[in-house]
C-alpha positions in Angstrom: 0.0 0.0 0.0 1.4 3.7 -0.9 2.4 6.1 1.6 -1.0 8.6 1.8 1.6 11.4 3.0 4.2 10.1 -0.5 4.4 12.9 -2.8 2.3 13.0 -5.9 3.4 11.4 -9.1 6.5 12.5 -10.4 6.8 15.8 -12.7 8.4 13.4 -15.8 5.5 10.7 -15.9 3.9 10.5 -19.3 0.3 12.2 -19.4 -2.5 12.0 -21.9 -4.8 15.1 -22.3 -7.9 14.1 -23.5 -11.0 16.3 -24.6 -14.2 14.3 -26.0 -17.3 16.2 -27.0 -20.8 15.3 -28.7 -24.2 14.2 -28.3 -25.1 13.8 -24.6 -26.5 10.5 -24.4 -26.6 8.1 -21.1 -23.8 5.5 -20.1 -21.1 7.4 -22.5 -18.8 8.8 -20.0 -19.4 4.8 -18.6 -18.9 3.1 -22.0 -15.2 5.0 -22.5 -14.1 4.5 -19.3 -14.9 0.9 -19.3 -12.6 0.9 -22.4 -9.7 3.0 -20.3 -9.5 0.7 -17.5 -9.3 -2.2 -19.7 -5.7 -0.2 -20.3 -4.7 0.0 -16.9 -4.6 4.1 -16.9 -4.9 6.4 -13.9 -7.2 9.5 -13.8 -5.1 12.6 -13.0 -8.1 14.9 -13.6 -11.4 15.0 -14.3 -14.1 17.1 -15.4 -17.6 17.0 -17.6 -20.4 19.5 -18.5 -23.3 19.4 -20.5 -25.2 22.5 -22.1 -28.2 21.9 -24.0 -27.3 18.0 -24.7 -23.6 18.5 -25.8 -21.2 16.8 -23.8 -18.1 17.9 -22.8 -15.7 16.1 -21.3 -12.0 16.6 -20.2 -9.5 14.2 -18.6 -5.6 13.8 -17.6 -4.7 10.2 -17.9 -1.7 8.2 -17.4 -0.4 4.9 -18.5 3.3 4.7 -18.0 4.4 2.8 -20.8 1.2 2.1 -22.5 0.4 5.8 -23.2 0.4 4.8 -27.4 -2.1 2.2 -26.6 -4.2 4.5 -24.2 -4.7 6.7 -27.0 -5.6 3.9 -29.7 -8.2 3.3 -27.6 -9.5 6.4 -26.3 -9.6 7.5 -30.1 -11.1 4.2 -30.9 -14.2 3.9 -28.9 -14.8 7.5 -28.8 -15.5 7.1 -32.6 -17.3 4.2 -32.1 -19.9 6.2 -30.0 -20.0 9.1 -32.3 -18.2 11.8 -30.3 -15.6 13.9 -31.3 -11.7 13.5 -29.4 -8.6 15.5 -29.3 -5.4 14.3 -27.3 -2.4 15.7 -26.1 0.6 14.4 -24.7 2.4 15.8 -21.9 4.3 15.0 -19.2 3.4 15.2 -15.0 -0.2 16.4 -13.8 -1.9 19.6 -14.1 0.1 22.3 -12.9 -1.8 23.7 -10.0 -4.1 26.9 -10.4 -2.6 30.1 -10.0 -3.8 31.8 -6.4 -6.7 34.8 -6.3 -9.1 32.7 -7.0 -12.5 34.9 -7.0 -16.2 34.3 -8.5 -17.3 36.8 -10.3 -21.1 36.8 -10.9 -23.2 38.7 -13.6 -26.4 39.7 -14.0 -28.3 41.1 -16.9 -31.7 41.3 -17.6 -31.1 40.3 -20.6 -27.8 39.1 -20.4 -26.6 39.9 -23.8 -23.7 39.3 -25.6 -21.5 41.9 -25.7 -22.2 42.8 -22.0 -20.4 39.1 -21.8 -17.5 39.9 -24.5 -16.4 43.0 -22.5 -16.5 41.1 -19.0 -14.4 38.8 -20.1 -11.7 41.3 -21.7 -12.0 42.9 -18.9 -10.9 39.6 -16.9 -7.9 39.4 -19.4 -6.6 42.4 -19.4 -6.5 42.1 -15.5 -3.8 39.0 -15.9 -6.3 36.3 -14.8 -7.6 33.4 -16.2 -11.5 32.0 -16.7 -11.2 28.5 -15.4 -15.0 27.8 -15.0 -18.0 29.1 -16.2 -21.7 28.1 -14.7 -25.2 29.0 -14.9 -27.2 30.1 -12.1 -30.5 31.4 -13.2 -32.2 31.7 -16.4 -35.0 33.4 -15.3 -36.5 36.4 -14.5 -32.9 37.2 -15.0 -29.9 35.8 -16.3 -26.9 35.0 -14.3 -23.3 33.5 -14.9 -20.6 32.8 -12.8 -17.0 32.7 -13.5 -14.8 30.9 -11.5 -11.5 33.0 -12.1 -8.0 32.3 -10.4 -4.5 35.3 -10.6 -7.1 38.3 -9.6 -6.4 40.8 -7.3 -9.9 41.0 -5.8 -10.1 44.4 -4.6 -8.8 45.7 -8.0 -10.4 43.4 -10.2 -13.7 44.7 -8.4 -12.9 48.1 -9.0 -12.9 47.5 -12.8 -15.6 45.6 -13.0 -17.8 48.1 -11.5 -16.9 50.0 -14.3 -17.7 47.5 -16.7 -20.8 47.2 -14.8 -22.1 50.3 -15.1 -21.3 50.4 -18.9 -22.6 47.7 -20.0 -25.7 47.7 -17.7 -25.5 44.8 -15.6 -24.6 43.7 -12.2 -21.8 42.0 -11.3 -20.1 40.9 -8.1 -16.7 39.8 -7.3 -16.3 37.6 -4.5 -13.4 35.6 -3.3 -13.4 32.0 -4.3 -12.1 28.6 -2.5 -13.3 27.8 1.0 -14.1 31.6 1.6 -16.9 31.0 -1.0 -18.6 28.0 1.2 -20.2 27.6 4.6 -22.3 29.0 7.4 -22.7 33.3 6.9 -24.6 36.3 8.6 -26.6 37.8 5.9 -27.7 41.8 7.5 -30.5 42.9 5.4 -32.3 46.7 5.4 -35.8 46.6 5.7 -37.2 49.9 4.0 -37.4 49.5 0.5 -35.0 46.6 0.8 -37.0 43.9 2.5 -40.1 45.7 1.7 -41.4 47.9 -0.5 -42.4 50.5 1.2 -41.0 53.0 3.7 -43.0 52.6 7.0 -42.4 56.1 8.3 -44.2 57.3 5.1 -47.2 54.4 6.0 -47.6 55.9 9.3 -47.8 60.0 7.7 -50.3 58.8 5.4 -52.4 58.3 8.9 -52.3 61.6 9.7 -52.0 63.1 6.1 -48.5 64.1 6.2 -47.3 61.7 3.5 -46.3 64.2 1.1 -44.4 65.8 3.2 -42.3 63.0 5.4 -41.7 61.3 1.7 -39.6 64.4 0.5 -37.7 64.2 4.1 -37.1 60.4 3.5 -35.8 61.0 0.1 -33.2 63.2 0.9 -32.1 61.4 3.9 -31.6 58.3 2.0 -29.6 60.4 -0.5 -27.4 61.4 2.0 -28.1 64.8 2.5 -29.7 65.2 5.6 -28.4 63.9 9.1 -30.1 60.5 9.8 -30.7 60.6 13.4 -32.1 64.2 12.9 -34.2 64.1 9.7 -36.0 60.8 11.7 -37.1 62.9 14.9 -38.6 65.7 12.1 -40.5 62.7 10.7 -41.4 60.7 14.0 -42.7 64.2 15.1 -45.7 64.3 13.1 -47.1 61.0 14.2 -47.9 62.3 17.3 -51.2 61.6 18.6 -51.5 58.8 16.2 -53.6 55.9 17.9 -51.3 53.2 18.9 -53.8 50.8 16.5 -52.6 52.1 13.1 -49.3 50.4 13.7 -51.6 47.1 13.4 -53.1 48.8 10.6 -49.5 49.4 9.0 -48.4 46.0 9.4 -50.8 44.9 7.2 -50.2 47.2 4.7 -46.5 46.2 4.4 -45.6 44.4 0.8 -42.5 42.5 0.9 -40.1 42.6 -1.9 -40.5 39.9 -4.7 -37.9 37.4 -4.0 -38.0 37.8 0.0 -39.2 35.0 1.3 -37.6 32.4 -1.1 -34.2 34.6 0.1 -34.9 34.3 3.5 -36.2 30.6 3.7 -33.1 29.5 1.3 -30.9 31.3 3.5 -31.9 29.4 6.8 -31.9 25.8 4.7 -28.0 26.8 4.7 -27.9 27.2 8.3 -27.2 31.1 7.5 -28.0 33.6 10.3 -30.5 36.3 8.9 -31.2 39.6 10.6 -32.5 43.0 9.7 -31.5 46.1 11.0 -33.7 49.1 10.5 -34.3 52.9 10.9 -37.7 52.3 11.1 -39.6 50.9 14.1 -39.7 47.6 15.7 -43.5 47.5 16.2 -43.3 46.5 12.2 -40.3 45.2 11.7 -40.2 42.4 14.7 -43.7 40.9 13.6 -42.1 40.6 10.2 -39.0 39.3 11.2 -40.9 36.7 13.5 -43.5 35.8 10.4 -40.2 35.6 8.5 -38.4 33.7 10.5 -35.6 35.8 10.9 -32.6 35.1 13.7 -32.3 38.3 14.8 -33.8 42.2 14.5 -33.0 45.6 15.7 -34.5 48.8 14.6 -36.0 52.5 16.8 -39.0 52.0 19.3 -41.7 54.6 18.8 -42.9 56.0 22.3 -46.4 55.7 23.3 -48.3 56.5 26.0 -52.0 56.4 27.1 -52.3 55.0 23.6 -51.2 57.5 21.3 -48.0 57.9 19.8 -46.4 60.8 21.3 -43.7 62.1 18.5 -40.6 60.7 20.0 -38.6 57.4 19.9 -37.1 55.6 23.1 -33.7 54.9 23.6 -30.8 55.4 21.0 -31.8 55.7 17.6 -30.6 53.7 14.7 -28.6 55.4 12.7 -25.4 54.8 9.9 -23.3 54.2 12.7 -25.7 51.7 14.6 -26.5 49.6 11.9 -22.6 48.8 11.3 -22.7 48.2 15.3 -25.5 45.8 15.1 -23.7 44.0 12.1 -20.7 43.4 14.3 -22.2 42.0 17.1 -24.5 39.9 15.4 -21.4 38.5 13.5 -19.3 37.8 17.0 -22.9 36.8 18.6 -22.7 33.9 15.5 -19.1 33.3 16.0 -18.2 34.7 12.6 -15.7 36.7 11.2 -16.8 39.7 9.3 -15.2 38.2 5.8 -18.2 35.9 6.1 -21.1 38.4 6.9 -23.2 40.2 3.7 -24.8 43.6 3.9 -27.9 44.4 1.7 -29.5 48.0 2.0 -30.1 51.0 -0.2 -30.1 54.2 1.5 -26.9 56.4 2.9 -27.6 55.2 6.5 -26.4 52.0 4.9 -23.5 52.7 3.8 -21.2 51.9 7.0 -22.9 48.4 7.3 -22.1 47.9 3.7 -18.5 48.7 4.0 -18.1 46.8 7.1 -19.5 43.5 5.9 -17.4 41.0 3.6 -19.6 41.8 1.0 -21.9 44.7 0.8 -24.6 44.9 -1.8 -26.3 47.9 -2.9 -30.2 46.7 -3.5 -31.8 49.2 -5.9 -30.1 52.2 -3.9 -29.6 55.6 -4.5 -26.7 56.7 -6.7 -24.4 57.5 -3.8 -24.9 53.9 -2.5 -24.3 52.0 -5.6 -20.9 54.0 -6.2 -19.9 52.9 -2.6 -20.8 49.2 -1.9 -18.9 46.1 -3.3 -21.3 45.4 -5.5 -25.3 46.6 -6.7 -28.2 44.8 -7.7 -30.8 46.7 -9.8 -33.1 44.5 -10.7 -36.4 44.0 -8.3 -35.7 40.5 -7.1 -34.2 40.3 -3.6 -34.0 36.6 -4.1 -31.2 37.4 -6.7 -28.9 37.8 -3.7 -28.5 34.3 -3.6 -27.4 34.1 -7.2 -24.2 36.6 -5.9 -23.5 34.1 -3.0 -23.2 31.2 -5.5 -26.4 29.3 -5.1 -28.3 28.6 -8.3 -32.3 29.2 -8.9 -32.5 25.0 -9.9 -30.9 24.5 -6.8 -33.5 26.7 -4.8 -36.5 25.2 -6.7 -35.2 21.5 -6.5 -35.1 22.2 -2.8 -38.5 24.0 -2.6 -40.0 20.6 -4.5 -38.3 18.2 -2.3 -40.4 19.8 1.3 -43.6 20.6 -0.9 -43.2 24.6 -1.1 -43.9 26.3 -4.1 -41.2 28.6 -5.7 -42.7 31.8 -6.5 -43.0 32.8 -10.4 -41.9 35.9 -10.5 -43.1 38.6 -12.4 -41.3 39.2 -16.2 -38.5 41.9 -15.6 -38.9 45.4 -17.1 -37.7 45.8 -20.3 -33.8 47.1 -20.6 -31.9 49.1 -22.8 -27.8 48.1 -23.2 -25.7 50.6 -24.8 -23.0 49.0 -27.0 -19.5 47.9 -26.3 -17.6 50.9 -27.6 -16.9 51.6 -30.8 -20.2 49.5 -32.1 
């Protein structure tokens, strides 16, 4: 018996590179290697895909001696089944992949293809290589993911967003290897993130202030007004509110397409999912509860005899709490940050976003998108998931298996690309 701690096999043994393609059929990857063991050859590496019924498939084989045999017969009963074959000899194994491995995902609704060309030059001209290329969802949007290896993550990101932008798509870079597997905290905003409203402006619309708290909201979320501040102005004109329109509000609350299939795919992972808010926990706890989400934090309106009285209890959360409540919600889960993702879209956002391993502008405001790692714009919150590397069959498949239904969603809005440049 070998040594399992022997080195690998040596750099000057004699290697067949094999690449077969055709007609997807069953028991032809079977049939061919029932022919290669009959040679006595060793699999070096190994790998197969099939799009749309054609059959790829790529192997490293070695035979010592017998490598002009090995390839009589790999040639001969590939014929035989009708496929296609190239070989190659070489010497030693695969030379191992080059470090800076990332996953960079795209999104396009549609995904057309020059958005894809100039992605990929762009990958190029950054020095690294496409080793693998999947796809994740077909519908209501289109998403790839290239599996990439000599990036420089933070400066591959950086152009990309550029790309991004451009070419009008979304596209995130993540890193790849173990960092792109196991157990995460995923910190989600609630107004018009989980939801599609903004409660504060549900609450107005009580009192008849709607207008008014709407144009506040706006330029808060923009950045342009102090958080903390612009949210007593609001909170102000609630007073006197019965306590029993916060019932009312709660029912008037639509989530987000894509929520709850983001949030129950989540917890099948074992993720921890919370939402942190600058609106009020009198909404957003019921909906974290009917969500089943781990953990939520957002302001407490003050009532009294009732009737809301204008004012919030306790410290309010701002920019600067959310990125506290990401942090301890990641060292309450015994995570690092590198393993914790941020989704909001307003400025009070931003800090959370920046904090988190990978921050995701939802939708947001300009000053937002420019800012966080990465942005998705279009409406589907469930096309998160697509960015962490999980696939829409894989979400349906496991929707089927426990009898829930995956939500259809709705077509996306029609999109206009401009050109690469120069067309």
């Amino acid at each position: 018996m070998s040594d399992p701690l022997s080195p690998g096999p040596a750099d000057d043994e004699q290697t067949l590179s094999v690449t077969i393609s055709g007609d997807d059929r069953p028991g032809l990857t079977s049939a061919l290697f029932d022919a290669i063991a009959e040679v006595g050859a060793e699999v070096r590496d190994l790998e197969q895909v099939v799009v749309r019924g054609q059959l790829t498939l790529a192997m490293l084989l070695a035979s010592g001696p017998g490598t002009d045999r090995l390839e009589e017969v790999v040639k001969r009963v590939a014929h035989s089944l009708g496929l296609k074959v190239k070989t190659r000899r070489g010497t030693g194994d695969n030379a191992p992949r080059r470090s800076g491995r990332a996953a960079v995902v795209v999104i396009g609704a549609p995904l057309v293809a020059g958005a894809v060309a100039s992605v990929t030059a762009r990958i190029a001209a950054h020095g690294a290589n496409i080793d693998r290329i999947r796809r994740l969802s077909r519908y209501p949007v289109t998403t790839v993911e290239f599996d990439i290896s000599g990036s420089d993550i933070l400066r591959l990101r950086r152009e990309l967003s550029l790309e991004a932008a451009a070419q009008g798509v979304d596209i995130a870079v993540s890193a790849g290897g173990l960092d792109r597997r196991g157990r995460r905290l995923v910190v989600m905003d609630v107004d018009s993130t989980l939801i599609q409203q903004e409660v504060i402006e549900l609450l107005a619309a009580k009192c008849g202030r709607a207008e008014e708290v709407a144009e506040v909201t706006e330029r808060a979320m923009r950045g342009e007004l102090d958080f903390a501040e612009s949210l007593r102005e609001r909170v102000r004109v609630l007073a006197g509110l019965h306590e029993s329109v916060l019932e009312e509000v709660r029912d008037e609350v639509i989530l987000t397409p894509g929520a709850r299939t983001l949030v129950r795919t989540l917890k099948r992972l074992g993720y921890m999912v919370a939402v942190v808010s600058g609106g009020f926990i009198e909404i957003v706890g019921p909906l974290a509860l009917e969500l089943g989400i781990d953990r939520a934090e957002a302001n407490r309106l003050e009532i009294v005899d009732g009737r809301l009285t204008g004012n919030v209890v306790g410290k309010i959360v701002d920019r600067a709490g959310k990125e506290r409540a990401l942090r301890r919600f990641a060292a309450d889960a015994g995570l690092p940050l590198s393993r914790t993702v941020a989704v909001g879209d307003g400025a009070n956002d931003l800090d959370m976003l920046a904090a988190a391993g990978l921050g995701i502008a939802f939708n947001a405001k300009p000053v937002v998108r420019e800012q966080a790692h990465t942005a998705v714009n279009v409406p589907y919150l469930d096309a998160v998931l697509y960015l962490l590397g999980i696939s829409r069959e894989e979400v349906e498949e496991a929707d089927a298996a426990d009898g829930t239904p995956t939500p259809a969603p709705p077509l996306p809005p029609t999109r206009t690309f401009p050109g690469r440049p120069g067309s």
